[in-house]
N, C-alpha and C positions, 0 to 999 in steps of 0.2 A: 729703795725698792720695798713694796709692801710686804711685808709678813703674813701667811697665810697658812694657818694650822689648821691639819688636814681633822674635821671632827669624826670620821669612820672607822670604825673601830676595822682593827686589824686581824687577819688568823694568824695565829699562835702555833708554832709547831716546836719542836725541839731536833737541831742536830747532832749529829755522834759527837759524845761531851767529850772525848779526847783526853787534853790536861787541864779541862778545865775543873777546879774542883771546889770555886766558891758560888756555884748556883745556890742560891736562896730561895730563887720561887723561878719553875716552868709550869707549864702545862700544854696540852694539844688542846687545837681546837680554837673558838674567839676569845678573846678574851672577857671575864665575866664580869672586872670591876671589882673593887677591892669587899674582903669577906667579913673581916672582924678588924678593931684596931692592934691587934697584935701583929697583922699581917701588914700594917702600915709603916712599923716601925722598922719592918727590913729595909725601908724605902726613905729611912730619915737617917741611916748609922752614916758617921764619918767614918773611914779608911787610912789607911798608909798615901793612896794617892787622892784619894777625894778629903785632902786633910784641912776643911774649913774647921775643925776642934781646933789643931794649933796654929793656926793660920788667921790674929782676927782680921785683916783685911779683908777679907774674904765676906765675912758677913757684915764688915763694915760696908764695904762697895755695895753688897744686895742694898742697903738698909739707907745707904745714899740715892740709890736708882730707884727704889720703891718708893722714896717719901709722897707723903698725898695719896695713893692709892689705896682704895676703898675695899678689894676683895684681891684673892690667888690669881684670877683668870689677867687684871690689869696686873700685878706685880710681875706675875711670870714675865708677859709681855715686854715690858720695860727690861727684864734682865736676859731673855732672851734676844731682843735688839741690841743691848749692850755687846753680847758675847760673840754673834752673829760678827756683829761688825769689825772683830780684833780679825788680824790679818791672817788666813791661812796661808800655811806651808809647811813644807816636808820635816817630820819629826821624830824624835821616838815617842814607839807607843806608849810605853810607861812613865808620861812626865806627867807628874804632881800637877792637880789643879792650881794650888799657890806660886807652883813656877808659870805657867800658862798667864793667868792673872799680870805680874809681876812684870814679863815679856811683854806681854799686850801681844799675842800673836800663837798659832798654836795647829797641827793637823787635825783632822775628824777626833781622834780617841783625845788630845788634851784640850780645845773646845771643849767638847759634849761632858768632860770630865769636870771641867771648869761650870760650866753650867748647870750639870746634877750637885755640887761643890753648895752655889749660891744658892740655887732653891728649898735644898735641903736644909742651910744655914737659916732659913725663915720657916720651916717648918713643914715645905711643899715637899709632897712624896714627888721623888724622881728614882728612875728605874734606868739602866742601859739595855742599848741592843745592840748585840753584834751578826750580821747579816754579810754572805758575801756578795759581790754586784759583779756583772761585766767588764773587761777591763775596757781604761777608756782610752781606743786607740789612737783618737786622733789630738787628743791632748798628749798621751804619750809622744807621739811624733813630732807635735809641736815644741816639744818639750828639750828633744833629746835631739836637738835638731843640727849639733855640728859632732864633728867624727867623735874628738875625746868624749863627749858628755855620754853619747851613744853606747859608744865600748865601756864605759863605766858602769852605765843601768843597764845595760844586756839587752833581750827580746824584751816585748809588752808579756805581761802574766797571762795567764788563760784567762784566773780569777781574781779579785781581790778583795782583803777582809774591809770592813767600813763597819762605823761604831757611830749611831746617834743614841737617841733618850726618846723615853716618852713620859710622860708628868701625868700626875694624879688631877684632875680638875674637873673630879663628879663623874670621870670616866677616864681613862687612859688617852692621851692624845700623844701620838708622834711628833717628835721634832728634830729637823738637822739644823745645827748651827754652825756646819764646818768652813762653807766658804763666806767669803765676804761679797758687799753688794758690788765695789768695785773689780772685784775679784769675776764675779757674774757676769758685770758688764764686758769687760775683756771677754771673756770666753764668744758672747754673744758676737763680739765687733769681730771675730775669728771664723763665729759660723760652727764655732765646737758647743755639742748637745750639751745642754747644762742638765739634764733630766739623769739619775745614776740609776743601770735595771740592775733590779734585783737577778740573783740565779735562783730560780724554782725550782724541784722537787719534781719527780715524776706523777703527784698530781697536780702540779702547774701551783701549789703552794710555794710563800715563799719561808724558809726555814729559818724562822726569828732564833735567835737563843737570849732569852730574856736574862739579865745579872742583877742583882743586889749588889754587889760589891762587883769592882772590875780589877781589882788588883791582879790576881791571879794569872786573870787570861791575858791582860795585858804583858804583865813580865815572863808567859809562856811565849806570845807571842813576838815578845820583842827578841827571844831567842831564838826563834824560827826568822829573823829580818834577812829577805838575799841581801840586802847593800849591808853588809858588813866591811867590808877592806872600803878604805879612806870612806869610813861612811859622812862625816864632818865636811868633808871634802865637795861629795855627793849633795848633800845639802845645802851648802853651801851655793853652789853653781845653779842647782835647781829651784831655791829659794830668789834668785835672782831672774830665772827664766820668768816667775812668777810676777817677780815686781815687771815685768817688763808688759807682760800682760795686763795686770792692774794699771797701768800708765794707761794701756790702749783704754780702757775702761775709765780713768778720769779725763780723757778724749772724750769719749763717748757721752759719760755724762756733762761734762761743760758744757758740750753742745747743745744739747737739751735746757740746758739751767738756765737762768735770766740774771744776766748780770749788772749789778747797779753801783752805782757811784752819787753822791750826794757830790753837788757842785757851787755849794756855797749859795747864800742865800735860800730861796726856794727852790731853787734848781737841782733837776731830778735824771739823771741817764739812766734808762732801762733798756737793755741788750739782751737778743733772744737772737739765733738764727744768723746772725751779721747782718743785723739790722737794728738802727738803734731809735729809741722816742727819745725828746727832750720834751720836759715841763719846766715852763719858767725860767728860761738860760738866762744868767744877766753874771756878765767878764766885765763889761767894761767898769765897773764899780768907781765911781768917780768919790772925789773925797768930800770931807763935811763939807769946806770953803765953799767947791761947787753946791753943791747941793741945800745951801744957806742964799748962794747969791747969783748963780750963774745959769743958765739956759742951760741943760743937758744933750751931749750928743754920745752917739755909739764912738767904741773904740776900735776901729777895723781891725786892726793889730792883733789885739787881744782875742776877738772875736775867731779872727782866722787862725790865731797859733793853738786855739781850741780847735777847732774844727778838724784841724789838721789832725790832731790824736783823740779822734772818735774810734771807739772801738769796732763800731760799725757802720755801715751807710746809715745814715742820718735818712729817715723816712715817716717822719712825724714833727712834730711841734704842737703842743696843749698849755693854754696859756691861763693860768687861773683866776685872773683878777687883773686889772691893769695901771697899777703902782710903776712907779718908777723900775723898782727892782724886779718886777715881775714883767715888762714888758718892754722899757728901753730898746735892749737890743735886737727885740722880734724883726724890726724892718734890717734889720743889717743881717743878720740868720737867712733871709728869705730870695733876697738878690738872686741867690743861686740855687735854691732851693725849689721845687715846683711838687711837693706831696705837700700832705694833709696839712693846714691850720686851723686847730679848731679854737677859737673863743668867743669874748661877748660881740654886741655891735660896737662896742665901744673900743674895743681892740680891731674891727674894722673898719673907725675910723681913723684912727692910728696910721694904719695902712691905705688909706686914701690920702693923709697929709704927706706920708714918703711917696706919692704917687705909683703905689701899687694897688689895683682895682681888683676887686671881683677875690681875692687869695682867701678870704676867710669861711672857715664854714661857723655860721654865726647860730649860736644857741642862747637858747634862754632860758630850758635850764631840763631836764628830764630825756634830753637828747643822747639816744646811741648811735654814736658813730662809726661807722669799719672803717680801720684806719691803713689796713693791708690785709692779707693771708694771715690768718691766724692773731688777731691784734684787734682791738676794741676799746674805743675811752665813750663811757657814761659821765655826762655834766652835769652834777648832781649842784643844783639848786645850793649857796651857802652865805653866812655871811663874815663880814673882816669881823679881827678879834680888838677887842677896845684896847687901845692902848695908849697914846699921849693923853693925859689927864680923863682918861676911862673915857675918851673918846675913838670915834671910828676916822681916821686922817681923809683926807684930801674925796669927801664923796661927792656923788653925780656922774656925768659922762663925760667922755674926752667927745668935743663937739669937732666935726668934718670943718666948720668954718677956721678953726684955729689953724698957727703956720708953727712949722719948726722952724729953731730947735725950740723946744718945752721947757720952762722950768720944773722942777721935781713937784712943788703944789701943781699943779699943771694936768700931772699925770692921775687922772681921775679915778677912783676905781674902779668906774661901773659895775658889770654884774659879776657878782661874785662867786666862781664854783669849785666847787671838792670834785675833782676831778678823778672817779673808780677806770683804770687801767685794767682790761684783761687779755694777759701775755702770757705765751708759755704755759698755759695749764695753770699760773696764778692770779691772782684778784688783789693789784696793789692801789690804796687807797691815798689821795695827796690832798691833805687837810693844811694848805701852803698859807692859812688864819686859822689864830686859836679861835674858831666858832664855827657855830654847829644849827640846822635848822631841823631838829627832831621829825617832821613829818616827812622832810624829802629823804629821808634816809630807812625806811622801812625796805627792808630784806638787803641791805649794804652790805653783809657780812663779805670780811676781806681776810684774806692771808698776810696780807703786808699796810701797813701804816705809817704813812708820813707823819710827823706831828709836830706843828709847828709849835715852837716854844715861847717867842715874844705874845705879853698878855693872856697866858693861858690861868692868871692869879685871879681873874677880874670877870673870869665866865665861868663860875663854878661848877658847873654840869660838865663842863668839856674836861676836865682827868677824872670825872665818876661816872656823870650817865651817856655821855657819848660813849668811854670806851666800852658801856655792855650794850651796848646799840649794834657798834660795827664788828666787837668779838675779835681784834684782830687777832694772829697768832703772834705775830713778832711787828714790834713798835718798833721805828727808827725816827727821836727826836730832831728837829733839822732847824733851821732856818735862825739859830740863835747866834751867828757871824753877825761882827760888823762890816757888815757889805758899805760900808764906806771907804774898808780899808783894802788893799789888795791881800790877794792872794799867792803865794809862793810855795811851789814845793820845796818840802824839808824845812817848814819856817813855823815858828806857833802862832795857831789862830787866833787872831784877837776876837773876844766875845762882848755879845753884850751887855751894859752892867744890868744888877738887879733884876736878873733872868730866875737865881736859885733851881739851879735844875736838881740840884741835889735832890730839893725838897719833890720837886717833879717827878721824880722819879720814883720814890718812895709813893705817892699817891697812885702813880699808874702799877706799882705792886699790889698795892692794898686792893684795887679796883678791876685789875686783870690781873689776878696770879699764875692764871697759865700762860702768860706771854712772855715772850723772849724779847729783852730789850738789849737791841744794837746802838749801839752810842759811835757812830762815825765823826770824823775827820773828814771835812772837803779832800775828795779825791780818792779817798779810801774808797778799797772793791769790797761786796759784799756777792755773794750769788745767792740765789731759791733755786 
């Protein structure tokens, strides 16, 4: 879930200060922005609870999360997603940032504490605020929802205290990091207001009480806590109402996500909605013998005990090239199958020798297809990557005159495409050959990248200046199986020799350093 920092400055007022007695700096009124650097340094001390002095994890973790970041405004960011995202729940007020850290989990006041903790360890003014809010009734309800848990936490409060921060960056900006994003999502799948009101003041002000240090009010306030008798107890039960909610919420987001599986060879499953594409399916993988001397046919078997465990209906088919391994078993996939196929003419002659007519939608190459409701494949124009003796294998067309079964030279390539998927709100890109046609690829940029690994030694440009062409964010190398050999779960994959992906991999660091590289296992799940 995006982060969005509110940039308006806020009114400042001050509440009846009570017990509290380490105010450092209030004022009424807006806030003006910091005045001298002496007035900065109330907003960098370490404390008893914000104790990144003796804690170096603490500014270890900032200084892990910030690396590469150029100014305060990215680092904040980076360590405010961090903190966001540790799991809220029911706590005491007074827990050390170092404990919070440490858990990985933590309410409004060790959050926000934990947070002012790590910025301050880098040098960023942070400030607390403690503001009371509405209480939230139907979270409460949700909450306390069988007799004991009820008779435990009593009535809903009238009011309740709540503790974020705001940070120094050229102007004071607010921020809460108390709940988490799947923590959010549950609440939404509930239908309970994720929005907390402040209580105003009788001029409709809301009464900020600004802290330099939170020591104080915290351990006042944790004296005033009603859940005192089996408070561990209390938390406990309640901390679990919570997980139960965040389940609803990684519900909610799975659904949304796109889920993928690399299936050996070039073969690609993307699932969104329960509906799934395949690129490039090829099960029956027949062995070298075959493939040296014998006519190739599909393996029904194989074919159908896949089908069987798709994750979603099957509502696609994108074929990127037509190799052996990349289109054998399209005419055995399609029997039953009546959506989308899209490939070359040469894949719809394929499908005139199995005597199926008319199934292809045939591109040649700059073609956007709708492939359903929300679902789109671009056949970006590409070519094979050299590979037996820095040659390109078996080219030309698979001709309508020829009869099955094929042999593997047989299987022609014809036209060859990188096939841009846009699913789910992402842009996954299947480069199913190491090679690359520079011009057809102007404005390609992708979120996701397939990258084929046979021959990628032998077309230099493709681990340096394709990957700043497409920008992908997250690389997923593929297609480096010997699809000769079968496939079994729970068995190790046999690879190809003389691939060196090591070294591959180190070039698409050096080349894309902001990318994330997923290294799958046929069969392995991955979600966007």
């Amino acid at each position: 879930m995006p982060l969005t920092v509110k940039g308006k400055l806020l009114k400042v007022s001050v509440v009846a200060l009570r017990t509290f007695g380490e105010i450092s700096n209030w004022r009424f009124g807006q806030a003006k922005g910091m005045q001298d650097n002496q007035e900065h340094l109330h907003f960098l001390k370490p404390s008893e609870l914000c104790d990144f002095d003796r804690t170096p994890s603490i500014r270890a973790k900032a200084l892990e999360l910030t690396s590469g970041c150029h100014n305060n405004d990215e680092r904040f960011q980076r360590i405010f997603d961090f903190v966001k995202e540790l799991h809220y729940g029911l706590d005491d007020w007074d827990t050390p940032a170092s404990r919070t850290l440490a858990r990985g989990w933590g309410m409004c006041s060790g959050k926000t504490n934990l947070l002012v903790a790590m910025l301050r360890s880098l040098g960023i003014p942070a400030r607390y605020r403690v503001f009371r809010i509405k209480p939230e009734i139907a979270l409460w309800h949700w909450i306390s929802g069988n007799d004991e848990l009820a008779r435990l936490l009593g009535d809903a409060p009238l009011e309740q205290d709540h503790v974020d921060c705001e940070v120094w960056l050229g102007e004071w900006r607010p921020c809460d990091p108390s709940r988490d994003s799947l923590f959010e999502r549950g609440l939404m799948s509930l239908g309970i207001p994720l929005e907390r009101i402040p209580v105003t003041d009788d001029a409709g002000r809301v009464p900020y009480l600004i802290l330099a240090s939170f020591d104080q009010w915290a351990k006042a306030r944790q004296e005033r806590r009603r859940l005192r008798e089996k408070r561990n107890e209390i938390f406990a039960r309640v901390n679990e109402r919570f997980w139960r909610i965040r389940s609803l919420g990684l519900d909610e987001i799975s659904r949304t996500m796109v889920h993928v599986r690399w299936t050996g060879a070039a073969g690609v499953e993307l699932t969104h909605g329960g509906r799934t594409i395949l690129i490039d399916p090829y099960h029956s993988r027949p062995g070298k013998l075959e493939l040296a001397f014998m006519p190739l046919n599909p393996r029904p078997r194989a074919i159908r005990r896949y089908l069987n465990m798709l994750p979603g209906k099957l509502s696609a088919i994108i074929v990127g090239h037509t190799h052996f391994d990349h289109a054998l078993d399209i005419p055995e996939f399609v029997k039953d199958f009546d959506g989308p196929l899209v490939g070359s003419s040469s894949l719809d002659a394929l499908m005139q020798m199995s005597g199926i007519s008319n199934r292809v939608n045939v591109c040649s190459g700059g073609e956007r297809v709708e492939l359903f409701e929300g679902a789109a494949v671009t056949m970006i124009r590409s070519r094979h990557g050299l590979v037996a003796f820095g040659r390109v294998p078996y080219p030309g067309e698979i001709e309508p005159s020829m009869r099955l079964p094929l042999r593997a030279s047989q299987y022609r390539l014809g036209t060859v495409f990188m096939p841009r998927i846009e699913l789910g709100g992402k842009v996954f890109l299947h480069a199913g050959s190491a090679n690359f046609i520079e011009s057809e690829l102007n404005g390609c940029d992708c979120d996701v990248l397939f990258m084929c690994v046979p021959g990628w030694k032998r077309v230099p440009g493709y681990s340096t200046r394709f990957l700043k062409i497409v920008k992908p964010k997250i690389i997923i190398p593929f297609h480096f199986d010997d699809f000769s050999t079968p496939l079994k779960a729970g068995k190790k994959t046999h690879n190809l020799p003389f691939q060196d992906i090591s070294r591959l991999l180190r070039r698409i660091l050096e080349n894309a350093p902001d990318a994330e590289i997923r290294l799958l296992q046929p069969f392995e799940s991955t979600v966007f």
